[in-house]
Z-matrix of the N, CA and C atoms (Angstrom, degrees):
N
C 1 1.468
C 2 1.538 1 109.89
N 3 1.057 2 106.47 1 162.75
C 4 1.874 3 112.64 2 -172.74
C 5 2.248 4 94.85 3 -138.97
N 6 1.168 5 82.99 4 170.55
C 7 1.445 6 95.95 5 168.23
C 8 1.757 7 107.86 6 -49.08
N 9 1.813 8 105.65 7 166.58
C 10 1.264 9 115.36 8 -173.43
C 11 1.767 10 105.01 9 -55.17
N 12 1.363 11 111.01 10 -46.05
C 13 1.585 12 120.73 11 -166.72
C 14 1.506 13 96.37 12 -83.54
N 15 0.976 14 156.23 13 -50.33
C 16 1.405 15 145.98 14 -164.70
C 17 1.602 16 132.43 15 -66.19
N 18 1.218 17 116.83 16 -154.10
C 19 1.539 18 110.31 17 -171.91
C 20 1.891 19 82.47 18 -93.18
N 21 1.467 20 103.43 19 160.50
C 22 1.268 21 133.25 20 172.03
C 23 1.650 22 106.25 21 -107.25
N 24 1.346 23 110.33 22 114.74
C 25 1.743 24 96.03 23 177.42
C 26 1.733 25 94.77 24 -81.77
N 27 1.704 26 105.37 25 139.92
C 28 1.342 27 121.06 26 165.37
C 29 1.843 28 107.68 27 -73.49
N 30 1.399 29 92.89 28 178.09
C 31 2.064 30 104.16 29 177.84
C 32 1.950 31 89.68 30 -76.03
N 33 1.093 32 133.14 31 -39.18
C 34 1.185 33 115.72 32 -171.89
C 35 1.531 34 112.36 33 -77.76
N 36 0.939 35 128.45 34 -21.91
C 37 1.693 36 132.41 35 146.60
C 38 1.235 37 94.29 36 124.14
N 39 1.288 38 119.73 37 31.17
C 40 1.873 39 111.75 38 167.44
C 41 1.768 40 114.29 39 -112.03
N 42 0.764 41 112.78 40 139.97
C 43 1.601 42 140.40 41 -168.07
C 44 1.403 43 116.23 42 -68.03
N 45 0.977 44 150.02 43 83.73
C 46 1.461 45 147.25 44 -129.44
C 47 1.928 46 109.27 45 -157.29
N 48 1.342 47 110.23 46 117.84
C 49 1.629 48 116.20 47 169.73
C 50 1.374 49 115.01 48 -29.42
N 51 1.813 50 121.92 49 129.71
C 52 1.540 51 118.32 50 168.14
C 53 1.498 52 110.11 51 -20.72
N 54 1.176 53 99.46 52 -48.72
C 55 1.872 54 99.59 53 -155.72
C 56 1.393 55 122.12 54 -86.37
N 57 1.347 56 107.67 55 21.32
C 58 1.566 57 140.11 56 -179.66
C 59 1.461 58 127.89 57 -129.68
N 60 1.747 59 103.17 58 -7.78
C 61 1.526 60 107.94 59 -155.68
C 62 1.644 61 102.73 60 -92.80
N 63 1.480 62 113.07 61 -28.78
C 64 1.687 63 102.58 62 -157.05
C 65 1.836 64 85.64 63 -109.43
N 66 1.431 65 123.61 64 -72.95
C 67 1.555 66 116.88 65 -162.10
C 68 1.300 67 106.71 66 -46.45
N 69 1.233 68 116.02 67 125.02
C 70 1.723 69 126.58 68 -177.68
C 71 1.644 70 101.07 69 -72.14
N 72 1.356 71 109.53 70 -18.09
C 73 1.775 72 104.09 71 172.52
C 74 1.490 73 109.63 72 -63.25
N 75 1.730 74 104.49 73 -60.82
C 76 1.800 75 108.50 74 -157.27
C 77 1.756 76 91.62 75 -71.10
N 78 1.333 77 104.68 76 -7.43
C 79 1.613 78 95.53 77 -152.99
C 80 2.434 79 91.20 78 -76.04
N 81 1.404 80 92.33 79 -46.31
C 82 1.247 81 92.84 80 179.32
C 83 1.998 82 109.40 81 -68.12
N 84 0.947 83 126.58 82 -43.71
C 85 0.952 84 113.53 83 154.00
C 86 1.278 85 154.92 84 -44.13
N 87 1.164 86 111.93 85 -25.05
C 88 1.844 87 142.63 86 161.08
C 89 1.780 88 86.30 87 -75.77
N 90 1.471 89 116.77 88 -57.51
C 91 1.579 90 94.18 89 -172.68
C 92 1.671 91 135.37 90 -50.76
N 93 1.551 92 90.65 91 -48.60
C 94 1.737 93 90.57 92 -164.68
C 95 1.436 94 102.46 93 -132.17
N 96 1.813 95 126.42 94 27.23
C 97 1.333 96 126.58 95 134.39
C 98 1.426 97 122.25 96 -132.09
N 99 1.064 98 131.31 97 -17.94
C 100 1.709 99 107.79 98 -158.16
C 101 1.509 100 88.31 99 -80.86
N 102 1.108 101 96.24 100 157.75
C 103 1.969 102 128.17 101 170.18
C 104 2.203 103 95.45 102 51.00
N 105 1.209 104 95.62 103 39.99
C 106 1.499 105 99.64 104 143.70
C 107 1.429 106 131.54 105 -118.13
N 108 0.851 107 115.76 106 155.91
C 109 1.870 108 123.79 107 -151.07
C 110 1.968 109 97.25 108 -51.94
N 111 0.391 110 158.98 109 112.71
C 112 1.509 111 163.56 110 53.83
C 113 1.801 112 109.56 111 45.54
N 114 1.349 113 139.81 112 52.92
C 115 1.229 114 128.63 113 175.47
C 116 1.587 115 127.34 114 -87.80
N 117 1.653 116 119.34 115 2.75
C 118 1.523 117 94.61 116 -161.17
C 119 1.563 118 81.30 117 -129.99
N 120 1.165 119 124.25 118 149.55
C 121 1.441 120 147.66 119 143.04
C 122 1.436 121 97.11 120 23.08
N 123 1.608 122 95.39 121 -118.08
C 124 1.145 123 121.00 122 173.34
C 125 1.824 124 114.73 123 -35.53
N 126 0.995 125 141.16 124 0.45
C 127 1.315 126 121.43 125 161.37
C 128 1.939 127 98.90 126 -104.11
N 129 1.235 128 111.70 127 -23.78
C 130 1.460 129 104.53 128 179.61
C 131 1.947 130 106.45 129 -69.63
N 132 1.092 131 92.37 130 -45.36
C 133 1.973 132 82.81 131 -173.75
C 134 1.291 133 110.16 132 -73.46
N 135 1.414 134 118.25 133 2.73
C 136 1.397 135 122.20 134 169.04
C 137 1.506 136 110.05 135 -75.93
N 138 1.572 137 92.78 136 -58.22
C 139 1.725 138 79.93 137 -179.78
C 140 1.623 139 118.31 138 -96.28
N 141 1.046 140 110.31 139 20.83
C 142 1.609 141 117.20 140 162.16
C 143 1.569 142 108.04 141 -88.29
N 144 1.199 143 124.78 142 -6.28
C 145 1.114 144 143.26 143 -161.06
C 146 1.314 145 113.03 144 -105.48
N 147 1.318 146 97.61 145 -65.63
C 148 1.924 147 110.57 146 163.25
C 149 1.463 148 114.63 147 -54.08
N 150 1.056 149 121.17 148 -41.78
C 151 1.409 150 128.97 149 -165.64
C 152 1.687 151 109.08 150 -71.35
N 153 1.225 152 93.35 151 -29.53
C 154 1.794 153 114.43 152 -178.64
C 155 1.881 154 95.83 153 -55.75
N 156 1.531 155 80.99 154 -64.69
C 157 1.838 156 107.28 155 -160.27
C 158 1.856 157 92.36 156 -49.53
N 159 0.787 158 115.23 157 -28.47
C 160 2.025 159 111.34 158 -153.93
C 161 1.756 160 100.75 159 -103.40
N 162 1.425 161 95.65 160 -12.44
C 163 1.712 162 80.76 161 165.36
C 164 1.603 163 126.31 162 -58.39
N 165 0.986 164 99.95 163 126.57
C 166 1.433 165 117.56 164 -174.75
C 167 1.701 166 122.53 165 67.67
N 168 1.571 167 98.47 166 29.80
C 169 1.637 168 121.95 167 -169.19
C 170 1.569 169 88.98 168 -111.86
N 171 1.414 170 103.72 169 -158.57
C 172 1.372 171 120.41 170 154.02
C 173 1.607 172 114.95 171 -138.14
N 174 1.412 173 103.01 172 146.05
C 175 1.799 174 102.82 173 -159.36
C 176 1.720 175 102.68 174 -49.42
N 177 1.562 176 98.61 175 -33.17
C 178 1.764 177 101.50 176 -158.62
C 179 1.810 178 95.42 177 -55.70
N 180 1.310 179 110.41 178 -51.69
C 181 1.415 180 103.83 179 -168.84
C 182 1.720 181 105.92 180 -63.17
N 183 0.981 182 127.68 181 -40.37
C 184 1.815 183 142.13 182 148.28
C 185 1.567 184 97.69 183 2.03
N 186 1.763 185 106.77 184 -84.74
C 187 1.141 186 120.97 185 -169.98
C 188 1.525 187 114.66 186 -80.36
N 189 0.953 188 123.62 187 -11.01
C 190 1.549 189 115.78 188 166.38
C 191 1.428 190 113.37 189 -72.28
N 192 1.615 191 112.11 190 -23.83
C 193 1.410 192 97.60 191 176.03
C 194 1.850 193 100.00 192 -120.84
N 195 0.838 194 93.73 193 65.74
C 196 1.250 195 98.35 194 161.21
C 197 1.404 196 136.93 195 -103.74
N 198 1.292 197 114.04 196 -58.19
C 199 1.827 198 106.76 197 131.07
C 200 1.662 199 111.01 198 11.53
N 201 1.317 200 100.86 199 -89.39
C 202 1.953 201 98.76 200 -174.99
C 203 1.152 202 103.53 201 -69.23
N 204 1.258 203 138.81 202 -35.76
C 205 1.584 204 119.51 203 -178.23
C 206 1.010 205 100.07 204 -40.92
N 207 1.301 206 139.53 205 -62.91
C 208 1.731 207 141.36 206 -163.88
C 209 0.989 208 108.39 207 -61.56
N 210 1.700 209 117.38 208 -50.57
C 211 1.969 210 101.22 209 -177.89
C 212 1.504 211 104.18 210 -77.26
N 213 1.210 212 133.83 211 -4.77
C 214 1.518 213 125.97 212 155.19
C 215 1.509 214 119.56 213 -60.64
N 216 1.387 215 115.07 214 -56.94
C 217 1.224 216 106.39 215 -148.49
C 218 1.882 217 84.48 216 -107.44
N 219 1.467 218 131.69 217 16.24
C 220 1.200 219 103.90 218 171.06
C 221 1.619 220 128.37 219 99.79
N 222 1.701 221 85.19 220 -0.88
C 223 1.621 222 101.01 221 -162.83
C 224 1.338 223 121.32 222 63.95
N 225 1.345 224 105.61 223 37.77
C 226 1.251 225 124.69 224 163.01
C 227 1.601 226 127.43 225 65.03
N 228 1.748 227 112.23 226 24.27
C 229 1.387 228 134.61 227 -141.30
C 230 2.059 229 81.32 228 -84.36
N 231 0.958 230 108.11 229 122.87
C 232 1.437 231 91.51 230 165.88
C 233 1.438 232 134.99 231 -87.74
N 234 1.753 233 114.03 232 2.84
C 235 1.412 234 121.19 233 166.71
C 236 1.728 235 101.06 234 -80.36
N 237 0.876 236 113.33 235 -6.27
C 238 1.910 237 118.96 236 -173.06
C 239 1.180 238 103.05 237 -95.54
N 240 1.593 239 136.12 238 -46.92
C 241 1.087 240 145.46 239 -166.14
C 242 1.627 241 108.41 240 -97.05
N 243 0.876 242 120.21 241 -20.43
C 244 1.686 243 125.29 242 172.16
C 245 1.522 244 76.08 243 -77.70
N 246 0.701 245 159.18 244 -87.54
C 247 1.853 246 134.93 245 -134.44
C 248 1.894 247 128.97 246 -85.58
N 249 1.420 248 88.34 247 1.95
C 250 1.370 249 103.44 248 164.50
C 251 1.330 250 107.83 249 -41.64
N 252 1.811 251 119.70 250 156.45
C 253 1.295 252 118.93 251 -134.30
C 254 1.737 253 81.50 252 -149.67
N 255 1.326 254 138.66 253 173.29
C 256 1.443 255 136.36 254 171.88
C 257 1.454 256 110.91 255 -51.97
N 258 1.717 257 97.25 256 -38.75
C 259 1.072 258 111.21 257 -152.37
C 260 1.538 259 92.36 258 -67.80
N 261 1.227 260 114.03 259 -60.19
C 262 1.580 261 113.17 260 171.76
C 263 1.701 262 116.08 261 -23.30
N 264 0.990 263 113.93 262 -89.85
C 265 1.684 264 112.60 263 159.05
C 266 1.391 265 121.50 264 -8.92
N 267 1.351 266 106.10 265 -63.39
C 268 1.641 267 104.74 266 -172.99
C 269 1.836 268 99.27 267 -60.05
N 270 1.180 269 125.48 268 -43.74
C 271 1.546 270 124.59 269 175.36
C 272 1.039 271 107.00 270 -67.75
N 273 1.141 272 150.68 271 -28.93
C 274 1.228 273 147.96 272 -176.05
C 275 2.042 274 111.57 273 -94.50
N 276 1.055 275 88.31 274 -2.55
C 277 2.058 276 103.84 275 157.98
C 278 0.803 277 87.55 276 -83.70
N 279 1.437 278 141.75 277 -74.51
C 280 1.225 279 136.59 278 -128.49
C 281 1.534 280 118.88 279 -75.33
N 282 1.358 281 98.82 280 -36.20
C 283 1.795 282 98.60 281 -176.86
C 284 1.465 283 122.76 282 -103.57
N 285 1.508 284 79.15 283 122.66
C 286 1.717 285 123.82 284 -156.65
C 287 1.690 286 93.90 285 -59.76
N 288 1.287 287 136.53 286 12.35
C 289 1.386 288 126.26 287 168.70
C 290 1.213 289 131.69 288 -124.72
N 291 1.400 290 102.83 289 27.73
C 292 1.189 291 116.61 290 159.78
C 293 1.445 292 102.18 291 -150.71
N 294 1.739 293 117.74 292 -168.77
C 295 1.360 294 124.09 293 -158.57
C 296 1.337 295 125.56 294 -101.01
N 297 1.356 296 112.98 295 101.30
C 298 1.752 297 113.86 296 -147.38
C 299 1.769 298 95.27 297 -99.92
N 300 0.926 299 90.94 298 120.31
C 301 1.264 300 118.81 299 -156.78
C 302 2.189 301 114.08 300 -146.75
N 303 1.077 302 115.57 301 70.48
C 304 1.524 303 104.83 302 -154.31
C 305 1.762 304 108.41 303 -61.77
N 306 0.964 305 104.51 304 -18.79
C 307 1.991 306 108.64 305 175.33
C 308 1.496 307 111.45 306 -46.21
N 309 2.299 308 77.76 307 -66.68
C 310 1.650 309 80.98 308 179.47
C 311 1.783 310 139.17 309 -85.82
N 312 1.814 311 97.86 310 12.49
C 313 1.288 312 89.45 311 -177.58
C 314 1.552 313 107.20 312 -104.01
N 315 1.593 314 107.82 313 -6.35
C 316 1.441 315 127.07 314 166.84
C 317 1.535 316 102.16 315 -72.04
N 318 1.120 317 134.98 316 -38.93
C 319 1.432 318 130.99 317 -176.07
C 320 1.719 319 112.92 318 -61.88
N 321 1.672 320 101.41 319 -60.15
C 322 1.614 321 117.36 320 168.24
C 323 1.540 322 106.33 321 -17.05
N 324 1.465 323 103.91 322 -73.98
C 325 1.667 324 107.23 323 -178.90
C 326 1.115 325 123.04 324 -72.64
N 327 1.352 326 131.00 325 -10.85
C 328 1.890 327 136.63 326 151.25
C 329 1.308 328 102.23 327 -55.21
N 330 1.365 329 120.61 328 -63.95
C 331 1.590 330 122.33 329 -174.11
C 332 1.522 331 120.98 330 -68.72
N 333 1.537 332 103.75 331 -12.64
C 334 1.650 333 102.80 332 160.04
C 335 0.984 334 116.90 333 -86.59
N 336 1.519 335 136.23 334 -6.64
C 337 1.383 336 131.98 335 178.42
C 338 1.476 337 104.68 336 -84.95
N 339 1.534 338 114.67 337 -47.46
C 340 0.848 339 139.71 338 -168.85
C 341 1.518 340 114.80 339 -66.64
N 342 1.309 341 113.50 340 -20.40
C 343 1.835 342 120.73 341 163.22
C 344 1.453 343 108.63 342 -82.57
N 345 1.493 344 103.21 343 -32.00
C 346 1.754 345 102.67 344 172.17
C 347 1.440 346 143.65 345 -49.40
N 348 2.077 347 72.86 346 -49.21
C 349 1.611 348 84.92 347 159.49
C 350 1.340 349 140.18 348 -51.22
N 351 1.713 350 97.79 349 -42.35
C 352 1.444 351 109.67 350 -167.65
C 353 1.711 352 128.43 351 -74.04
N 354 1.470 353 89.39 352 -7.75
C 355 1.509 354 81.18 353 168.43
C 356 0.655 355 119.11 354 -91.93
N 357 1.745 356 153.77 355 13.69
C 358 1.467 357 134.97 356 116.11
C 359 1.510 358 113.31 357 -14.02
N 360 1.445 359 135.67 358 -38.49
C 361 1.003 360 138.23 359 -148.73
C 362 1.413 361 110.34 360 -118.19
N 363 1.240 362 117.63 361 14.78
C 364 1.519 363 137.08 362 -159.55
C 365 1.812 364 133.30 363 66.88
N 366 1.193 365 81.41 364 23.67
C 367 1.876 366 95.53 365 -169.71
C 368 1.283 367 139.69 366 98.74
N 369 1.270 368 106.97 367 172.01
C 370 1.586 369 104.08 368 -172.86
C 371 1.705 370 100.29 369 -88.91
N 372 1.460 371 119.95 370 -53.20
C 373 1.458 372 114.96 371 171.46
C 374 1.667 373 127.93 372 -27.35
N 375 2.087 374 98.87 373 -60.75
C 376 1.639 375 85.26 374 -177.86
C 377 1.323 376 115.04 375 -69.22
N 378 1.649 377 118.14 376 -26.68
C 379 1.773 378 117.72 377 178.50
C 380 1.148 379 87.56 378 -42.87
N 381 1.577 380 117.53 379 -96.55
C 382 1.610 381 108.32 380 -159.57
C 383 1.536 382 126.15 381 -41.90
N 384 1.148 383 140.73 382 -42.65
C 385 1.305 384 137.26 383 159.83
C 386 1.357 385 113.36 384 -25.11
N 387 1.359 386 110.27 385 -62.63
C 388 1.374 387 117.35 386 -166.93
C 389 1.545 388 101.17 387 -59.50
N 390 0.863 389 143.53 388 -12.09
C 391 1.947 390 133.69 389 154.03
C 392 1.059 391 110.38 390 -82.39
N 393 1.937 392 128.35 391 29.97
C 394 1.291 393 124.52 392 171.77
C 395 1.968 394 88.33 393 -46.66
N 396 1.357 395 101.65 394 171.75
C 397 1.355 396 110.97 395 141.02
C 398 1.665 397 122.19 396 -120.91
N 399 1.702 398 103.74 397 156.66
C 400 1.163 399 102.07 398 -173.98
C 401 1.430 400 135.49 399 -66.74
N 402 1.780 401 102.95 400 -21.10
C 403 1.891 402 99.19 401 159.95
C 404 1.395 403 89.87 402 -123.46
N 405 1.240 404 117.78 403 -178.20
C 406 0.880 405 147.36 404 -149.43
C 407 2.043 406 110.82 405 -130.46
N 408 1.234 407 142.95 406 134.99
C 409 1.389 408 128.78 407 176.12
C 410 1.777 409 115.00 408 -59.33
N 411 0.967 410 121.75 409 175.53
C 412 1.127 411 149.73 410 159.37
C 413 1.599 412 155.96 411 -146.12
N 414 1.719 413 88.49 412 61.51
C 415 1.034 414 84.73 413 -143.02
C 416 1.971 415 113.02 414 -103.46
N 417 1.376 416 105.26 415 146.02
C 418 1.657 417 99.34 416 -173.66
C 419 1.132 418 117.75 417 -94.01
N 420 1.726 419 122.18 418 -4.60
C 421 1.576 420 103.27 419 152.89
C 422 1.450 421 96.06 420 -143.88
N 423 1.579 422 100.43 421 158.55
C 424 1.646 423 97.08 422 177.28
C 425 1.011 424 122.83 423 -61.76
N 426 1.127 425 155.52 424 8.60
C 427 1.438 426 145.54 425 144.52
C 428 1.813 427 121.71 426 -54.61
N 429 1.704 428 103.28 427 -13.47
C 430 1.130 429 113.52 428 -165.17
C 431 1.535 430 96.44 429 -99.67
N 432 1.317 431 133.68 430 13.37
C 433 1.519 432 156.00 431 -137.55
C 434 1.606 433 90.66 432 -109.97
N 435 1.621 434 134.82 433 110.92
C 436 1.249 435 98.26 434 162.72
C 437 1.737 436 114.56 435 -96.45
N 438 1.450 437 111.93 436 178.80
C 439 1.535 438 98.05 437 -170.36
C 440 1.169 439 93.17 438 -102.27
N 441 1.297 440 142.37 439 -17.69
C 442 1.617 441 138.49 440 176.85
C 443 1.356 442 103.78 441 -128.50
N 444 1.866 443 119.77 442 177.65
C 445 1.676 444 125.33 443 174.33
C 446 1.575 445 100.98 444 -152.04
N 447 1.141 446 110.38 445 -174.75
C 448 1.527 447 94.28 446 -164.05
C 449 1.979 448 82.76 447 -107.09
N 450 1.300 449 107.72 448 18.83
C 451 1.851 450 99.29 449 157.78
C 452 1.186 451 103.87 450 -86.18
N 453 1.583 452 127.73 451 -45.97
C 454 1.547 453 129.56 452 176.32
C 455 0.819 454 130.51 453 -12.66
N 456 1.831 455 83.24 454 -68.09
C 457 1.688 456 108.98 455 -167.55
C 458 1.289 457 91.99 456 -64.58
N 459 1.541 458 126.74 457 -71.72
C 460 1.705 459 116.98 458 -176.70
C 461 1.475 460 119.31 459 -15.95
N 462 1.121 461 99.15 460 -44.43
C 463 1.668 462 107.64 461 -156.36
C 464 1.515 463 101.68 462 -70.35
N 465 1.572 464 107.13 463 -63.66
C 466 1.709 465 97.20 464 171.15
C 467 1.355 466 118.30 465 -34.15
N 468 1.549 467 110.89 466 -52.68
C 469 1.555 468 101.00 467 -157.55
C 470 1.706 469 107.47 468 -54.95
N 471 1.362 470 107.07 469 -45.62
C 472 1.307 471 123.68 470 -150.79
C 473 2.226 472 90.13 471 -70.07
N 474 1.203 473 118.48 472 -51.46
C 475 1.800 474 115.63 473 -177.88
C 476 1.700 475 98.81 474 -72.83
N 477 1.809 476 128.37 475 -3.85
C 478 1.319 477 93.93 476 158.64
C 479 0.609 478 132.42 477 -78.14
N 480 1.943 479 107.24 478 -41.31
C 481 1.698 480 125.24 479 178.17
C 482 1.649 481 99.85 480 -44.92
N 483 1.319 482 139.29 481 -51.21
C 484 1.265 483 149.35 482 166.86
C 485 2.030 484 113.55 483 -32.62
N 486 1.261 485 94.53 484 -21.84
C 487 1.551 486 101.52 485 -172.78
C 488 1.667 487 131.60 486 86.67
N 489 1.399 488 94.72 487 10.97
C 490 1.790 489 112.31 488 153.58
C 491 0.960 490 127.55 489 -47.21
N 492 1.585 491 135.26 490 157.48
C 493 1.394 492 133.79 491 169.86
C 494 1.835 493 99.26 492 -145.29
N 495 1.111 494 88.60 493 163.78
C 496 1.272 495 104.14 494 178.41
C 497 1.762 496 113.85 495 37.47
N 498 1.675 497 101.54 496 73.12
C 499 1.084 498 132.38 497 -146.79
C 500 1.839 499 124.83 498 -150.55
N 501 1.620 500 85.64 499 23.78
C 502 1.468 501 98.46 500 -161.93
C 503 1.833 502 119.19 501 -60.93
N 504 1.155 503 142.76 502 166.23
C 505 1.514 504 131.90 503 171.07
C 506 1.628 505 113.43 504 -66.26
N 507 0.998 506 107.70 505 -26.13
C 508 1.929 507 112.07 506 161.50
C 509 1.482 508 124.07 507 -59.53
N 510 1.568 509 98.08 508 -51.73
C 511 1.961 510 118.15 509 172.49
C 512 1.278 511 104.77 510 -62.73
N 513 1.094 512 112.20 511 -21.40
C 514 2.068 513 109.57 512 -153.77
C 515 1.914 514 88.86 513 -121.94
N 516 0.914 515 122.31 514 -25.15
C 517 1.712 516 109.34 515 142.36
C 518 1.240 517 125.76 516 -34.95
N 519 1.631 518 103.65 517 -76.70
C 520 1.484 519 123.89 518 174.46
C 521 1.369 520 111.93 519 -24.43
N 522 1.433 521 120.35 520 -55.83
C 523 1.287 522 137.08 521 -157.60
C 524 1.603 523 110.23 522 -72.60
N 525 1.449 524 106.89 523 -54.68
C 526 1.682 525 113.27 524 155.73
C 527 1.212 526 103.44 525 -44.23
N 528 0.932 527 134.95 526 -65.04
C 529 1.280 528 111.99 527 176.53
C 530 1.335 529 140.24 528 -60.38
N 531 1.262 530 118.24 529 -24.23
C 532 1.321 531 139.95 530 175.19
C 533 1.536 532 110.05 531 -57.53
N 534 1.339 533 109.47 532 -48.68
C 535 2.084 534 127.20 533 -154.45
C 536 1.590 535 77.97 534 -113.80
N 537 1.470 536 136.47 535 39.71
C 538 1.408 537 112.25 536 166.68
C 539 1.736 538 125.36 537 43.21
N 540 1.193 539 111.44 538 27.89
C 541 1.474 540 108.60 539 166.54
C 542 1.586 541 122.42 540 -82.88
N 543 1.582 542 95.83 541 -12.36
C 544 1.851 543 92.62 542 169.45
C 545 1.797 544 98.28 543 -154.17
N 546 1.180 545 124.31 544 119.62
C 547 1.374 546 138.85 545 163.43
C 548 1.333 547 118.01 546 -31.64
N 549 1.297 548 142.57 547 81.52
C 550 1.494 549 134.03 548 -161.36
C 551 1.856 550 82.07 549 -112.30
N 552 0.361 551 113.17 550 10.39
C 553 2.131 552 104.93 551 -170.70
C 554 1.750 553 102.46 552 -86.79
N 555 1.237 554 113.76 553 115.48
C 556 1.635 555 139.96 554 -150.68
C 557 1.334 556 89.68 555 -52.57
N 558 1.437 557 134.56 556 146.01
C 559 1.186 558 128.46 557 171.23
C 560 1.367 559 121.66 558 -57.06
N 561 1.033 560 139.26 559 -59.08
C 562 1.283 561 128.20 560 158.95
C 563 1.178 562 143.35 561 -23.07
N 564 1.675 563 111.69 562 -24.91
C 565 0.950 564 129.49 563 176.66
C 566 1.881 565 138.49 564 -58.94
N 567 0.983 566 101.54 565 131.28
C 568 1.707 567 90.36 566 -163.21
C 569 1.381 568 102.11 567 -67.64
N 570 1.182 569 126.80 568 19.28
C 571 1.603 570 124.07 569 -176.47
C 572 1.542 571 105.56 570 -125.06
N 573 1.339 572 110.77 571 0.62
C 574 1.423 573 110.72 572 -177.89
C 575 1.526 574 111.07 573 -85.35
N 576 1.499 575 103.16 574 122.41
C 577 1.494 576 134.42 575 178.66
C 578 1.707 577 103.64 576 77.12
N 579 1.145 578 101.03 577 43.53
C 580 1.750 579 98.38 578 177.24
C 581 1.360 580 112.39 579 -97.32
N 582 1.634 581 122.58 580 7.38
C 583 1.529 582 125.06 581 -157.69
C 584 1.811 583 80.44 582 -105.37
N 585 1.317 584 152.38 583 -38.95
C 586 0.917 585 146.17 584 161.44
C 587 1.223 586 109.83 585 108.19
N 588 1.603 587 113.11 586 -0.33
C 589 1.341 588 137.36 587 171.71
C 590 1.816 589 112.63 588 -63.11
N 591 1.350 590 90.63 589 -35.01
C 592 1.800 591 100.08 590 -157.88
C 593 1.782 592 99.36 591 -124.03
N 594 1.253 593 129.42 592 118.14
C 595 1.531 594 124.85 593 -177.59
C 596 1.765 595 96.01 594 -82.74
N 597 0.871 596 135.30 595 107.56
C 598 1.365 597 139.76 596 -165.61
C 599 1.678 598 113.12 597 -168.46
């Protein structure tokens, strides 16, 4: 064990954030995806998508229903989800296994149109990439974590003007962090600099 803010050593002897240490879900998930590179389409509007859905949620409940997010939205194809219909919506109230929410399931299909668009423009991946930032945090306890950066904020502004929703500089943090665009994983951590993004 470590202090309240620091890494928690697990029974297998790896070093891992509170919020990764006990649920064997986030815990495998903290292992062998969050803050790895994120390059193709379809895995970015996934988690631009998720990230939408969990505002003001918590990720764990996020990823427990994630499973149905995919058989909802199609696996998250955004030529499938750009053509969603009311009718779509009204079914997608209805089922109780995922997060019915009509803003954000009206947004989902804004932001699938809205990735459609963008590849006129070379995509939704390099757009977002391109607000990598140039360092990266370092931080040794989560308190040292910030929840937004002033790439964030860029980033929202720039995918609303684009016609995004639910796209805030807090959500679009998350997401850098999510697709490995900035290293937030505690130094200690046995996951720190494993995205290969960041030499750290």
């Amino acid at each position: 064990m470590s202090d309240l803010n620091g890494t928690i050593m697990g029974e297998d002897g790896l070093a891992r954030p509170p919020w990764a240490a006990t649920d064997p879900l986030l815990r495998e998930y903290y292992d062998a995806e969050w803050g790895m590179p994120v390059r193709d389409e379809q895995g970015m509007f996934e988690r631009l998508s998720l990230e939408a859905f969990q505002a003001g949620l918590s990720w764990a409940t996020i990823l427990r229903k994630r499973p149905a997010f995919r058989a909802a939205f199609a696996d998250f194809n955004p030529d499938v989800v750009a053509k969603y219909t009311d009718d779509d919506v009204q079914r997608l109230l209805q089922d109780v296994s995922i997060v019915r929410n009509r803003l954000k399931i009206l947004a989902a299909i804004t932001n699938a149109k809205a990735t459609i668009a963008l590849r006129e423009e070379g995509g939704l991946v390099d757009f977002v990439w391109s607000f990598q930032p140039a360092e990266t945090p370092q931080p040794k306890h989560a308190s040292e974590i910030p929840t937004q950066s002033p790439e964030s904020i860029a980033l929202s502004k720039a995918l609303r003007k684009k016609g995004f929703a639910f796209v805030g500089p807090t959500t679009m943090y998350a997401l850098m962090e999510a697709v490995g665009m900035v290293d937030t994983h505690l130094i200690d951590s046995h996951r720190r600099g494993s995205s290969g993004v960041w030499l750290v």
